[in-house]
N, CA, C and O atoms as a Tripos MOL2 file, in Angstrom:
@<TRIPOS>MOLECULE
protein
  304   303    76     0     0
PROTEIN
NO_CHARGES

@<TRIPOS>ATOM
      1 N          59.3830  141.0210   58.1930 N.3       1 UNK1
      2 CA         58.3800  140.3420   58.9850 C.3       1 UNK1
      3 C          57.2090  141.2850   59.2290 C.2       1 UNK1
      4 O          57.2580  142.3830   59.7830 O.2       1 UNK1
      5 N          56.3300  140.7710   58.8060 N.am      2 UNK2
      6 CA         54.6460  141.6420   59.4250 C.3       2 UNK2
      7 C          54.4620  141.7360   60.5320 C.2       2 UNK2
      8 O          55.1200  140.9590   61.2230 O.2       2 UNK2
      9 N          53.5200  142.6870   61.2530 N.am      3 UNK3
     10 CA         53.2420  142.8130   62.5800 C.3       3 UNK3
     11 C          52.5480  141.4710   62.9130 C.2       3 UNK3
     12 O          52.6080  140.9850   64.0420 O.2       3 UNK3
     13 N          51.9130  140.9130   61.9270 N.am      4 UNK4
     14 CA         51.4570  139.0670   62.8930 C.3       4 UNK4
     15 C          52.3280  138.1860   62.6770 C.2       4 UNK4
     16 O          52.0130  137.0700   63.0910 O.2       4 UNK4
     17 N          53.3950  138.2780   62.1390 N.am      5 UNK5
     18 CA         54.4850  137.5480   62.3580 C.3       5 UNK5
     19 C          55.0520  137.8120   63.5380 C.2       5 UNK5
     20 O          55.3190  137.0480   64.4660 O.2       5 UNK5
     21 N          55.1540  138.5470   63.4630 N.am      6 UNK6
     22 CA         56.3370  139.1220   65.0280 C.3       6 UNK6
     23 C          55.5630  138.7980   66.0580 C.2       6 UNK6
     24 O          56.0010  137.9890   66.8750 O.2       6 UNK6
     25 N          53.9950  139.4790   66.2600 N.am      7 UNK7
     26 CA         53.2850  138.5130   67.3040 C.3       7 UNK7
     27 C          52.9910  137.6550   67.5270 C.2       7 UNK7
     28 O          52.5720  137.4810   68.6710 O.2       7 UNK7
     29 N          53.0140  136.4650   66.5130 N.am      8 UNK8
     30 CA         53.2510  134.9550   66.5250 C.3       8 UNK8
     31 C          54.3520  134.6660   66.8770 C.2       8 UNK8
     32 O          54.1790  133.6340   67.5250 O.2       8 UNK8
     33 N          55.3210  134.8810   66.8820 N.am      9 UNK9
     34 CA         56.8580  134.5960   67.3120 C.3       9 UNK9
     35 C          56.8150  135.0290   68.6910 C.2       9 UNK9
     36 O          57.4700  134.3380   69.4720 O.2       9 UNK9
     37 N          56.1740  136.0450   69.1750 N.am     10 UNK10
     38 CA         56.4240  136.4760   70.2920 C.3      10 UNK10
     39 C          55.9840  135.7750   71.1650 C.2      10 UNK10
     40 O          56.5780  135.5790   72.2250 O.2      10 UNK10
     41 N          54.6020  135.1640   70.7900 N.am     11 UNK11
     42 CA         53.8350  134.1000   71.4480 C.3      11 UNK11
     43 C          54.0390  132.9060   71.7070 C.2      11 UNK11
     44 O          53.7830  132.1430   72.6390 O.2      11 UNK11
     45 N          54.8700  132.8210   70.1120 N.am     12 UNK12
     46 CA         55.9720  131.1740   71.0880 C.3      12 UNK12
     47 C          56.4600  130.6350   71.6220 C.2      12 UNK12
     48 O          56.4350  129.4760   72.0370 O.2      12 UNK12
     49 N          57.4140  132.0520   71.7450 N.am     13 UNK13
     50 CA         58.3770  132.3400   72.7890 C.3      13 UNK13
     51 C          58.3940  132.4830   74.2150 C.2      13 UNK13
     52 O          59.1090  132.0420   75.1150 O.2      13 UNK13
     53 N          57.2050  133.3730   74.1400 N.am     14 UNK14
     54 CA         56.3600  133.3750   75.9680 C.3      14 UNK14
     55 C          55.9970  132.3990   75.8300 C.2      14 UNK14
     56 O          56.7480  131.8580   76.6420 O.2      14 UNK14
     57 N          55.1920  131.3080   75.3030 N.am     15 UNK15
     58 CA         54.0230  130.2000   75.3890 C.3      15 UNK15
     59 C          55.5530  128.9270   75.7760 C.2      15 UNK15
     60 O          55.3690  128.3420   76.8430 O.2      15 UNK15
     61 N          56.6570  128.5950   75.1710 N.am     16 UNK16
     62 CA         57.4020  127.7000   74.9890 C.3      16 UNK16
     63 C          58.6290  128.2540   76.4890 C.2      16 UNK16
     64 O          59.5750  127.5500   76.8440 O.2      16 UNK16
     65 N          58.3130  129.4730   77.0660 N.am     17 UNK17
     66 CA         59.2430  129.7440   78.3080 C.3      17 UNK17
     67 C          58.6590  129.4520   79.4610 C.2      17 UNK17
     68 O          59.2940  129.1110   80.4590 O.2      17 UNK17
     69 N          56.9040  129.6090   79.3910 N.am     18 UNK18
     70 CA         56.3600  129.3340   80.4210 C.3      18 UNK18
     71 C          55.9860  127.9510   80.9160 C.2      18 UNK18
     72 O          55.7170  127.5920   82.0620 O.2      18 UNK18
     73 N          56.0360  127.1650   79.6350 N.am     19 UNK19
     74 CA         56.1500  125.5440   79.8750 C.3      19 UNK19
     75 C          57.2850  125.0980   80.3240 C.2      19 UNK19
     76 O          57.3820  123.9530   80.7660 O.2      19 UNK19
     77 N          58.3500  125.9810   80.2690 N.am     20 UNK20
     78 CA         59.6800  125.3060   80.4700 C.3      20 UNK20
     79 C          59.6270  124.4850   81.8850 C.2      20 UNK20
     80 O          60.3690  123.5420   82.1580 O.2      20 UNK20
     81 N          58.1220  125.2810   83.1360 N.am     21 UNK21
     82 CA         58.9440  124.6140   84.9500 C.3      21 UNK21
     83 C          58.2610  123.3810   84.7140 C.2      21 UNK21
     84 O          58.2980  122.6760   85.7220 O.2      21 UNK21
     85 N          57.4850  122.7190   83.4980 N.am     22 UNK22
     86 CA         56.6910  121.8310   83.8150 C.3      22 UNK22
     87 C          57.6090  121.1420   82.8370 C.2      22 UNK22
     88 O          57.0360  120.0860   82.5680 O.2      22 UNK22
     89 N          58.3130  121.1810   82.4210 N.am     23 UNK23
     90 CA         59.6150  120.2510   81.8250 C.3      23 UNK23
     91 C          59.9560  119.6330   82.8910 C.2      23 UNK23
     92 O          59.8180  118.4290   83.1100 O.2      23 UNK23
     93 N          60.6620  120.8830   83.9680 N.am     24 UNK24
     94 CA         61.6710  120.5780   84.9430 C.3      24 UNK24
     95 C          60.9060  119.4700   85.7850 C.2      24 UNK24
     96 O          61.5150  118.4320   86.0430 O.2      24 UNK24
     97 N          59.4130  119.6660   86.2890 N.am     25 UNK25
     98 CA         59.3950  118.9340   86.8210 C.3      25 UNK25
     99 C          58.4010  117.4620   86.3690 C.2      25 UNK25
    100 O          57.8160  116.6870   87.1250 O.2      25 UNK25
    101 N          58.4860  117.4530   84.9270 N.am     26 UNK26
    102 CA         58.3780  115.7920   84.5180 C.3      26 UNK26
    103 C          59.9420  114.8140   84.5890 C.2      26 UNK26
    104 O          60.2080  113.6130   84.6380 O.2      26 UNK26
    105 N          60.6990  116.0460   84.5610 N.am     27 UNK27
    106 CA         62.0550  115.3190   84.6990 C.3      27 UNK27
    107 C          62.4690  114.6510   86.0200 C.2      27 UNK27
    108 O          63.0200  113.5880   86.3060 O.2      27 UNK27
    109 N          61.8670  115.9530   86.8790 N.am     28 UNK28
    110 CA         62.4150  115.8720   88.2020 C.3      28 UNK28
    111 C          61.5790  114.4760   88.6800 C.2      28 UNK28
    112 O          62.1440  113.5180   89.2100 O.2      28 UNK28
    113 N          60.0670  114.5450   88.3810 N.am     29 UNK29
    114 CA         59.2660  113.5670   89.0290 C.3      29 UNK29
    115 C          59.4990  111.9910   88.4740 C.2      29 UNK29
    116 O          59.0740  110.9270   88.9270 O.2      29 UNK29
    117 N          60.2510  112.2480   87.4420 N.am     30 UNK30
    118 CA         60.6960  110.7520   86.5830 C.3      30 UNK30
    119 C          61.4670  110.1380   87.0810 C.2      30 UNK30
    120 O          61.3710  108.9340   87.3170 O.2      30 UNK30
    121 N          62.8210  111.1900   87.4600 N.am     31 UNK31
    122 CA         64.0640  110.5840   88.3060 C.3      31 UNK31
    123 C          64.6160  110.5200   89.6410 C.2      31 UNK31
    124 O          65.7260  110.1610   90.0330 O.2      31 UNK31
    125 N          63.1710  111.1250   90.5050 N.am     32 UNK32
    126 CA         63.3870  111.4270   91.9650 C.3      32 UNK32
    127 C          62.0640  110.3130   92.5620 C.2      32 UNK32
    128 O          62.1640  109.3910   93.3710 O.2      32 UNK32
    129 N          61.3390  110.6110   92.1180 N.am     33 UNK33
    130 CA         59.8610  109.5810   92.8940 C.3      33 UNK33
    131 C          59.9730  108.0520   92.6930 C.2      33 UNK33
    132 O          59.0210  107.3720   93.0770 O.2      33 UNK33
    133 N          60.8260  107.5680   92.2420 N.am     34 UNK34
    134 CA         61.1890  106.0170   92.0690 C.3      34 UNK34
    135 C          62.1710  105.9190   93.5150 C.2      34 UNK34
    136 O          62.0450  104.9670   94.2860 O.2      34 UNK34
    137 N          62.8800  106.7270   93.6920 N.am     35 UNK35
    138 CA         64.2450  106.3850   94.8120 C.3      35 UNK35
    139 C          63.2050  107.0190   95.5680 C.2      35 UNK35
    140 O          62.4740  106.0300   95.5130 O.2      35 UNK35
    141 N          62.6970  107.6320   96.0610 N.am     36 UNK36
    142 CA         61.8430  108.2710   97.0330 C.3      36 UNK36
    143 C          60.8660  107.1890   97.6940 C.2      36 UNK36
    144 O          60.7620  107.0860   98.9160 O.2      36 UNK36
    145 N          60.1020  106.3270   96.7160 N.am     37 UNK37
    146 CA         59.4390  105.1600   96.8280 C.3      37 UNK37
    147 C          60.1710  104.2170   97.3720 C.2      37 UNK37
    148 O          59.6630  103.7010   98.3680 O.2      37 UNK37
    149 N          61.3050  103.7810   97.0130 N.am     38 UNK38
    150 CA         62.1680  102.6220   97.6690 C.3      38 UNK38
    151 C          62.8710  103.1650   98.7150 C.2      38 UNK38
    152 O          63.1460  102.3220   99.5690 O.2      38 UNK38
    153 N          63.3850  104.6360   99.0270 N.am     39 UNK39
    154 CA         63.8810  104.4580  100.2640 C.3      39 UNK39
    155 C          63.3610  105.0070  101.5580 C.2      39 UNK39
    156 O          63.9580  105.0650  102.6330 O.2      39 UNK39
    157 N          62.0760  105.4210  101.2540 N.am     40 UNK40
    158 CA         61.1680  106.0240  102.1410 C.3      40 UNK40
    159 C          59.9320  104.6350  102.7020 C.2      40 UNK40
    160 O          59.4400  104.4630  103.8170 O.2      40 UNK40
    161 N          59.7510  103.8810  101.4900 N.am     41 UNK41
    162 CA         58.8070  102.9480  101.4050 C.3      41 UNK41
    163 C          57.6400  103.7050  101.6420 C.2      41 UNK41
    164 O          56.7880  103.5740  102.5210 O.2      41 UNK41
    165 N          57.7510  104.6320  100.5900 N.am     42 UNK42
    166 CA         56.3670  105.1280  100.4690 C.3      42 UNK42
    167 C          55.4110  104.4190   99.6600 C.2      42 UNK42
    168 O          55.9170  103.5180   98.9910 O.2      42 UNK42
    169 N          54.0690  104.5860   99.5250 N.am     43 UNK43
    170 CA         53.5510  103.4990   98.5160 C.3      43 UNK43
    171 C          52.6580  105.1740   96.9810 C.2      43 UNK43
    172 O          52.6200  106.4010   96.8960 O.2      43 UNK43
    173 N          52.3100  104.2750   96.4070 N.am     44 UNK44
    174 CA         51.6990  104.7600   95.3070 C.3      44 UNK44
    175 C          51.1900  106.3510   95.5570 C.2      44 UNK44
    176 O          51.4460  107.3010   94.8180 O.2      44 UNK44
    177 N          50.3090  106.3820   96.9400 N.am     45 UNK45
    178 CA         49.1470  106.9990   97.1680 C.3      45 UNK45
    179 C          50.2380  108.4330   97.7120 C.2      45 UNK45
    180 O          50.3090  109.6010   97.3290 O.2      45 UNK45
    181 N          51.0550  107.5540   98.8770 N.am     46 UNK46
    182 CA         52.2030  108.6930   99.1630 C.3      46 UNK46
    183 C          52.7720  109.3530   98.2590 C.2      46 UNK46
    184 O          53.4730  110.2170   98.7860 O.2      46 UNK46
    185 N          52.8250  109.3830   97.1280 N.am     47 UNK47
    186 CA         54.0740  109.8980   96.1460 C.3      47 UNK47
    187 C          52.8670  110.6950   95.4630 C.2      47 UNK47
    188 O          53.1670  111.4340   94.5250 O.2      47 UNK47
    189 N          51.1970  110.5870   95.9500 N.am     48 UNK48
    190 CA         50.7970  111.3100   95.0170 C.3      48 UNK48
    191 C          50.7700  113.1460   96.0690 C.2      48 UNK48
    192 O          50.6660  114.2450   95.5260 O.2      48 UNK48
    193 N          50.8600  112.9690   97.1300 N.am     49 UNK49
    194 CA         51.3780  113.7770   98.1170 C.3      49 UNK49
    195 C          52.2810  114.4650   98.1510 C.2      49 UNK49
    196 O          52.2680  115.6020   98.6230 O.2      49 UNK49
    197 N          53.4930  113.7540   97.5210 N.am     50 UNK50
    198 CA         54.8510  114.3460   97.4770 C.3      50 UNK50
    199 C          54.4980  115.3890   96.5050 C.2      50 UNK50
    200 O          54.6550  116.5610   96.8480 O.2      50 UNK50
    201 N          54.0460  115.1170   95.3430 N.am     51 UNK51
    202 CA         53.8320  115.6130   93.9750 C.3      51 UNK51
    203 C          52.8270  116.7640   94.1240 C.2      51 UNK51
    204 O          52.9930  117.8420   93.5530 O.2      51 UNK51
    205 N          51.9270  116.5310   94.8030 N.am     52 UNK52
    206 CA         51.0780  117.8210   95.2520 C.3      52 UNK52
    207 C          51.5270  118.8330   96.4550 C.2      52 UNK52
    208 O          51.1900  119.9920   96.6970 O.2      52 UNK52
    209 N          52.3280  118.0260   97.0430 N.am     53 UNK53
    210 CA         53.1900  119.1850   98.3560 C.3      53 UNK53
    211 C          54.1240  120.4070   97.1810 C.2      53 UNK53
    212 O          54.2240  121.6330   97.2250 O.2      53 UNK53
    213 N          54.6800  119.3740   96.2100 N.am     54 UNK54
    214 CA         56.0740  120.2280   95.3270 C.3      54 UNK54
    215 C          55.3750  121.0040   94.4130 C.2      54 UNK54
    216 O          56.0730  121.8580   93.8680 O.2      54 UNK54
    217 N          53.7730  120.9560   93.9540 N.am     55 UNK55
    218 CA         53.2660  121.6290   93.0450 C.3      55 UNK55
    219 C          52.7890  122.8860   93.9150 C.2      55 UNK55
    220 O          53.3150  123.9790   93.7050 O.2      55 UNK55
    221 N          51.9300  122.7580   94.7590 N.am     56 UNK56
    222 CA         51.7970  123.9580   96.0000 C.3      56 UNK56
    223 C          52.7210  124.7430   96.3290 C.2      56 UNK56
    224 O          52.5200  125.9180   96.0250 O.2      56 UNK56
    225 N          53.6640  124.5090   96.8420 N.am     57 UNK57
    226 CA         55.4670  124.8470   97.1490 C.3      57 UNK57
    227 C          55.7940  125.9060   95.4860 C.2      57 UNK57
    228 O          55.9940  127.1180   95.5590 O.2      57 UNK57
    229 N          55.7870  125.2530   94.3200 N.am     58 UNK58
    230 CA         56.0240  126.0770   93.7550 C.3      58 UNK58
    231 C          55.3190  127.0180   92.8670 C.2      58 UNK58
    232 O          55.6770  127.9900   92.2020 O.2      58 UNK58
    233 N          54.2830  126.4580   93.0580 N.am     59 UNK59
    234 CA         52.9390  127.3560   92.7170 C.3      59 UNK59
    235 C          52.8810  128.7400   93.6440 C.2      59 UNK59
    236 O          52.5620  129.7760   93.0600 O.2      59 UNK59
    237 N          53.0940  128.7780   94.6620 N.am     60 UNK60
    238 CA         53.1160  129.8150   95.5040 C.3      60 UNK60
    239 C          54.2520  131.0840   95.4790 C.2      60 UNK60
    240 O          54.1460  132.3020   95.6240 O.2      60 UNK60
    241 N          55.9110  129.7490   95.1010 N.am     61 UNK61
    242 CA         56.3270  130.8300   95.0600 C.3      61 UNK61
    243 C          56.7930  131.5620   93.6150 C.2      61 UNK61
    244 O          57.8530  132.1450   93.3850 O.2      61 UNK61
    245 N          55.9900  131.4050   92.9860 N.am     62 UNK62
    246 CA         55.1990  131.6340   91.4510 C.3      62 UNK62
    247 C          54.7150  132.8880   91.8210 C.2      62 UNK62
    248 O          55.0790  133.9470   91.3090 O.2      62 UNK62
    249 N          53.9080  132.7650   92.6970 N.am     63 UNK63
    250 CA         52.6730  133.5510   92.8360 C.3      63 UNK63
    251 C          53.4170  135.0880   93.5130 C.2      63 UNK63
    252 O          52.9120  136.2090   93.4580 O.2      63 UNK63
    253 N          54.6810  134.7260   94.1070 N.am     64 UNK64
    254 CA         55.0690  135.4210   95.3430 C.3      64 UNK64
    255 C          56.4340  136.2520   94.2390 C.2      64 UNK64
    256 O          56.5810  137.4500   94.4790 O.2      64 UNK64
    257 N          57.0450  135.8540   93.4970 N.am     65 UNK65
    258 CA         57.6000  135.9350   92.5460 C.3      65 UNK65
    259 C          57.1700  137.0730   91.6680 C.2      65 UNK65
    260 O          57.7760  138.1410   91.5790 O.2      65 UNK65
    261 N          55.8740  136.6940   90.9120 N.am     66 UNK66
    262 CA         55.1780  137.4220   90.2110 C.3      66 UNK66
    263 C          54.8540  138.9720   90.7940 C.2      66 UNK66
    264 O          54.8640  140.0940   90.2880 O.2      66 UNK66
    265 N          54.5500  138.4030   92.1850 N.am     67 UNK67
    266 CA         54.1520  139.7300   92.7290 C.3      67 UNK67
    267 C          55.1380  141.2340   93.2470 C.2      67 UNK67
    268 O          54.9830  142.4530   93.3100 O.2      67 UNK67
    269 N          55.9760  140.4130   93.4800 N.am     68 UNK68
    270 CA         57.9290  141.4100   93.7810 C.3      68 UNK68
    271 C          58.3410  141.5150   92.7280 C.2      68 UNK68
    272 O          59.4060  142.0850   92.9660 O.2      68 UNK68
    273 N          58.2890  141.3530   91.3930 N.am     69 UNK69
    274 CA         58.0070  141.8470   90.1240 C.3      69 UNK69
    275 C          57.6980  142.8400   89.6650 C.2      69 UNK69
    276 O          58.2340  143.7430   89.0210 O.2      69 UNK69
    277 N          56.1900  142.4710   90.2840 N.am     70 UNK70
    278 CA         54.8340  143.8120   89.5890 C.3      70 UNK70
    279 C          55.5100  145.1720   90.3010 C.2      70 UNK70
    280 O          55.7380  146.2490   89.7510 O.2      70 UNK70
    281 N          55.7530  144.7990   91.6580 N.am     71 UNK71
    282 CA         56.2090  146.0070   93.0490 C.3      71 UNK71
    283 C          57.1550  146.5430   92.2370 C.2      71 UNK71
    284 O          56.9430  147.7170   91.9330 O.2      71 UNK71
    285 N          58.4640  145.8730   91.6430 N.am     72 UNK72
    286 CA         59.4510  146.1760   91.8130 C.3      72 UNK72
    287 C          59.4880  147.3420   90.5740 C.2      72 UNK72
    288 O          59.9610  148.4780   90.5430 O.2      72 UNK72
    289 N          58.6870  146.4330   89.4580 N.am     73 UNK73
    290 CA         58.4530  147.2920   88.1710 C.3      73 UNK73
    291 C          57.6870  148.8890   88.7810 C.2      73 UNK73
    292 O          58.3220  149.9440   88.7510 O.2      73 UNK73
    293 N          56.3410  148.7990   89.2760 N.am     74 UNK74
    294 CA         55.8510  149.5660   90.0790 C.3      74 UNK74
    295 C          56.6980  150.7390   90.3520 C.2      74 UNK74
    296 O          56.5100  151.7310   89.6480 O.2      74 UNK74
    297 N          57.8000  150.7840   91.4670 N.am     75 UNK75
    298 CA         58.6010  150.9900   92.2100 C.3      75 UNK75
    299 C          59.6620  152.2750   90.9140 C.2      75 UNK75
    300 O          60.2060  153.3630   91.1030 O.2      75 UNK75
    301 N          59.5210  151.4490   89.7830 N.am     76 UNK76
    302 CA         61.1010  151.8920   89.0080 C.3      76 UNK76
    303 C          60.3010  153.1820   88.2070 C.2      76 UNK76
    304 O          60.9300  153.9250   87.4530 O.2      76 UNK76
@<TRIPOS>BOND
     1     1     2 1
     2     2     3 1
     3     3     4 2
     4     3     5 am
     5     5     6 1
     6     6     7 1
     7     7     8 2
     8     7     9 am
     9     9    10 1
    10    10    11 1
    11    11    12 2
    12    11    13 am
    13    13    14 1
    14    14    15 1
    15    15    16 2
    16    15    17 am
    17    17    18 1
    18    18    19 1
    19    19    20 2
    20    19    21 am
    21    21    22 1
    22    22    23 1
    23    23    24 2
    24    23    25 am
    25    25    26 1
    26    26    27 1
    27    27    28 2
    28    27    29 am
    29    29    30 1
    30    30    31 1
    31    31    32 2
    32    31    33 am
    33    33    34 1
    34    34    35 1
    35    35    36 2
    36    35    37 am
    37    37    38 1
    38    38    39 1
    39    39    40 2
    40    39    41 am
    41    41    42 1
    42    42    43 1
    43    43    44 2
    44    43    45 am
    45    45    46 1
    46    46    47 1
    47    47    48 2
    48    47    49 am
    49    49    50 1
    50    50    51 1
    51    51    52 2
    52    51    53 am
    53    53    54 1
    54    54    55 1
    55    55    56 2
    56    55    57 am
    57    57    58 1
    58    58    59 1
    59    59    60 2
    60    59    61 am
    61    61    62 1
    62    62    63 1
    63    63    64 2
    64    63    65 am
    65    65    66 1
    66    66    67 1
    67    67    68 2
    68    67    69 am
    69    69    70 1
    70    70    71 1
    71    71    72 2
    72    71    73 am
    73    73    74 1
    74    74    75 1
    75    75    76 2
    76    75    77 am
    77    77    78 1
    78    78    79 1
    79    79    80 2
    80    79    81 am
    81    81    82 1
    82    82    83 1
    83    83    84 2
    84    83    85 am
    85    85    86 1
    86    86    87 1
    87    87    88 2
    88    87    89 am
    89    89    90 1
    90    90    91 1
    91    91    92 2
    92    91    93 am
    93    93    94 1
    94    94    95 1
    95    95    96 2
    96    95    97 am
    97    97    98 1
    98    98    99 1
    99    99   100 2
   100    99   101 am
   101   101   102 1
   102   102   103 1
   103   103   104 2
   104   103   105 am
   105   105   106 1
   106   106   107 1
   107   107   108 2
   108   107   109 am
   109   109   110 1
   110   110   111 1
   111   111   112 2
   112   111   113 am
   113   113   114 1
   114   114   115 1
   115   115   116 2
   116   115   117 am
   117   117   118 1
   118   118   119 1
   119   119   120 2
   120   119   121 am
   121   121   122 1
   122   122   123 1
   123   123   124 2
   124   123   125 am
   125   125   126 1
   126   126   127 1
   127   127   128 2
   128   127   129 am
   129   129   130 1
   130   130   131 1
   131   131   132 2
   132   131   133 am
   133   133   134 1
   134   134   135 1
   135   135   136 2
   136   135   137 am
   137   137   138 1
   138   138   139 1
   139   139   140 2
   140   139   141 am
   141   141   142 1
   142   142   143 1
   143   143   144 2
   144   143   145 am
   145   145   146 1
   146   146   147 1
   147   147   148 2
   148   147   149 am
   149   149   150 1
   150   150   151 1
   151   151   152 2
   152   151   153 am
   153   153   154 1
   154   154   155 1
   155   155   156 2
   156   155   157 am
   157   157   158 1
   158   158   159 1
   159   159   160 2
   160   159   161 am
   161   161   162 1
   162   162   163 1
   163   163   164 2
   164   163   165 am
   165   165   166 1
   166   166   167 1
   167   167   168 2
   168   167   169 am
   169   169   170 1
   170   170   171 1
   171   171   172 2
   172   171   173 am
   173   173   174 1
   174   174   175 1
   175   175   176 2
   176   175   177 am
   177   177   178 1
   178   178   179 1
   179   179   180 2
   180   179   181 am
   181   181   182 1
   182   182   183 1
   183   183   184 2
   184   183   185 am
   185   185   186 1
   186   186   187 1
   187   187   188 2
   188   187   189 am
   189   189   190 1
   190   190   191 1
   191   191   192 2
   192   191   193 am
   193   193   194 1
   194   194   195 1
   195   195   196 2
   196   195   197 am
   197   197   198 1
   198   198   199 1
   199   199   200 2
   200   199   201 am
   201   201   202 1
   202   202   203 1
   203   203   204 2
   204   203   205 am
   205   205   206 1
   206   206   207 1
   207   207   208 2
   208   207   209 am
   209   209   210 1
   210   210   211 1
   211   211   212 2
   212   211   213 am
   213   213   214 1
   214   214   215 1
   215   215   216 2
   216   215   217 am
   217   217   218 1
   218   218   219 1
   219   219   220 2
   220   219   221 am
   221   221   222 1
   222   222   223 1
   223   223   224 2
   224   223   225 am
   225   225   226 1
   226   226   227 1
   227   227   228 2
   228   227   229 am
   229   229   230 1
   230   230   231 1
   231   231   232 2
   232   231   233 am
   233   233   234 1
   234   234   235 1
   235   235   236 2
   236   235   237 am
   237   237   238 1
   238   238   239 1
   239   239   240 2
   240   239   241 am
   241   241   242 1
   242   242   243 1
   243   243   244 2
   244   243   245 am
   245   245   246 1
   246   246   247 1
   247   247   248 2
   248   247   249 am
   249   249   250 1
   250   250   251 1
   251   251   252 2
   252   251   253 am
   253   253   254 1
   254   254   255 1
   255   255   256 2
   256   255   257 am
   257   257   258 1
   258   258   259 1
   259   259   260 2
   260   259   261 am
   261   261   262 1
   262   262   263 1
   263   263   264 2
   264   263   265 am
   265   265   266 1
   266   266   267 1
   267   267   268 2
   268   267   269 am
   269   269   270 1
   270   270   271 1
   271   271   272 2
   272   271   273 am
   273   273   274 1
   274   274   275 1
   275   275   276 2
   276   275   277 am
   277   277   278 1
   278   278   279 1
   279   279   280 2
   280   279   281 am
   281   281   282 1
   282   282   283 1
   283   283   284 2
   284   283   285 am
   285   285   286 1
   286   286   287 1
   287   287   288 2
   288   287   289 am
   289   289   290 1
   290   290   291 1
   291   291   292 2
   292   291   293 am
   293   293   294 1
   294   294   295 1
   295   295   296 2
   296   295   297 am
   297   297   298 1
   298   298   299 1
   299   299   300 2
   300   299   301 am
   301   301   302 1
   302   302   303 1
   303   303   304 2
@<TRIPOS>SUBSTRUCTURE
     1 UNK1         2 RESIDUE 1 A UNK
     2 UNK2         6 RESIDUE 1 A UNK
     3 UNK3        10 RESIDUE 1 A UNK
     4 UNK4        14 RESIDUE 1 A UNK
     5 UNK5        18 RESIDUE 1 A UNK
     6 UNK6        22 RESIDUE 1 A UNK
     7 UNK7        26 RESIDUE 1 A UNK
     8 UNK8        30 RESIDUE 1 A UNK
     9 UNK9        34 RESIDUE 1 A UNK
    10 UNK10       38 RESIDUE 1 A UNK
    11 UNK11       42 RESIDUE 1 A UNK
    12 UNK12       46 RESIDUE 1 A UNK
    13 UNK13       50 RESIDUE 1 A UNK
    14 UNK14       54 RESIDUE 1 A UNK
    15 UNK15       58 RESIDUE 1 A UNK
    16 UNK16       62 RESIDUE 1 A UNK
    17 UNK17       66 RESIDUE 1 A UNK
    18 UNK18       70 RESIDUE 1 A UNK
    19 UNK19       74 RESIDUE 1 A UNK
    20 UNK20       78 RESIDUE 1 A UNK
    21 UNK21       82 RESIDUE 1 A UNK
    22 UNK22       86 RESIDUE 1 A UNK
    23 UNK23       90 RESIDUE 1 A UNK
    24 UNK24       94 RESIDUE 1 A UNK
    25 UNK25       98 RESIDUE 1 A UNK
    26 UNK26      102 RESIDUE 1 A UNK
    27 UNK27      106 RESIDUE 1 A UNK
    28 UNK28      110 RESIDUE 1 A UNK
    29 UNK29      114 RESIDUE 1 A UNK
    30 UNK30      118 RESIDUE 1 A UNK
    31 UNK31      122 RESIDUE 1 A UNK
    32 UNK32      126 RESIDUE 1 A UNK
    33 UNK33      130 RESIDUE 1 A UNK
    34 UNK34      134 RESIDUE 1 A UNK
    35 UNK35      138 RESIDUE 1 A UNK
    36 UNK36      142 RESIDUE 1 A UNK
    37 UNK37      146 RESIDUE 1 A UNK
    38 UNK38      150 RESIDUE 1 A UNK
    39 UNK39      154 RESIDUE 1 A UNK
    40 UNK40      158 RESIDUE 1 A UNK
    41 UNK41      162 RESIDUE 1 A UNK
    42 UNK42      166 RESIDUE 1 A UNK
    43 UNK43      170 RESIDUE 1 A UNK
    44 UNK44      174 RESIDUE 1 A UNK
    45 UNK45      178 RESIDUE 1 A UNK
    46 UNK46      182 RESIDUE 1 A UNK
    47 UNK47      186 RESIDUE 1 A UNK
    48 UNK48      190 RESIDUE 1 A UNK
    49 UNK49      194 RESIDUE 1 A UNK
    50 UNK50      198 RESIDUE 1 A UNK
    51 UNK51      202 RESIDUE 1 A UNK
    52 UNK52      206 RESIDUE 1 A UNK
    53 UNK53      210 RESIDUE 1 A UNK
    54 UNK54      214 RESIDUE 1 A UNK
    55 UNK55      218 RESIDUE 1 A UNK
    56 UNK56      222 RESIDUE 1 A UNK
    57 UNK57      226 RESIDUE 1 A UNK
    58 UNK58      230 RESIDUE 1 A UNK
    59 UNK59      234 RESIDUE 1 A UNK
    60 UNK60      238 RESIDUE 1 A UNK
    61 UNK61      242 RESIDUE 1 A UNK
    62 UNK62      246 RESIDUE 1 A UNK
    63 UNK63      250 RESIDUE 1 A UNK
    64 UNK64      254 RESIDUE 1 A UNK
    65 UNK65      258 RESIDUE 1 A UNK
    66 UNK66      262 RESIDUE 1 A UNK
    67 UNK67      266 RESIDUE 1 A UNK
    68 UNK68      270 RESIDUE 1 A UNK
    69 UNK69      274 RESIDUE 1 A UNK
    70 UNK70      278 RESIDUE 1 A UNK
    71 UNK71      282 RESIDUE 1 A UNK
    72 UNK72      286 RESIDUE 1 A UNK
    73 UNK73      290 RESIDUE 1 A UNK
    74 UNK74      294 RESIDUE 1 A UNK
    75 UNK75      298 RESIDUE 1 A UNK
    76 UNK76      302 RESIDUE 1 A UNK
């Protein structure tokens, strides 16, 4: 394998791991925001709330994650 092979592969690999939380949560939002709607009687507008509360929520602790990381690497 050539050195731009290997960095193409490498890139897939990061590029296809970092999409993985936005898998989780087309799954999650497919099979949770329907029962959420009927037993909350939330309407349309509510669920677009829910969906932006859970993207914030884990956007942050993304952010918070990343950063006890950098420290920790830092640190070693």
């Amino acid at each position: 394998m050539g050195k731009r092979s290997t960095h193409h592969a490498t890139f897939v690999i990061e590029r296809d791991y970092a999409a993985s939380p936005a898998r989780v949560f087309a799954a999650w939002a497919e099979l949770v925001l329907p029962s959420i709607r009927e037993d909350l009687g939330f309407s349309e507008t509510s669920l677009v709330w829910v969906v932006n509360a859970y993207k914030l929520t884990f956007g942050g602790f993304l952010l918070l994650g990343g950063r006890l990381g950098e420290k920790a690497i830092e640190a070693a």
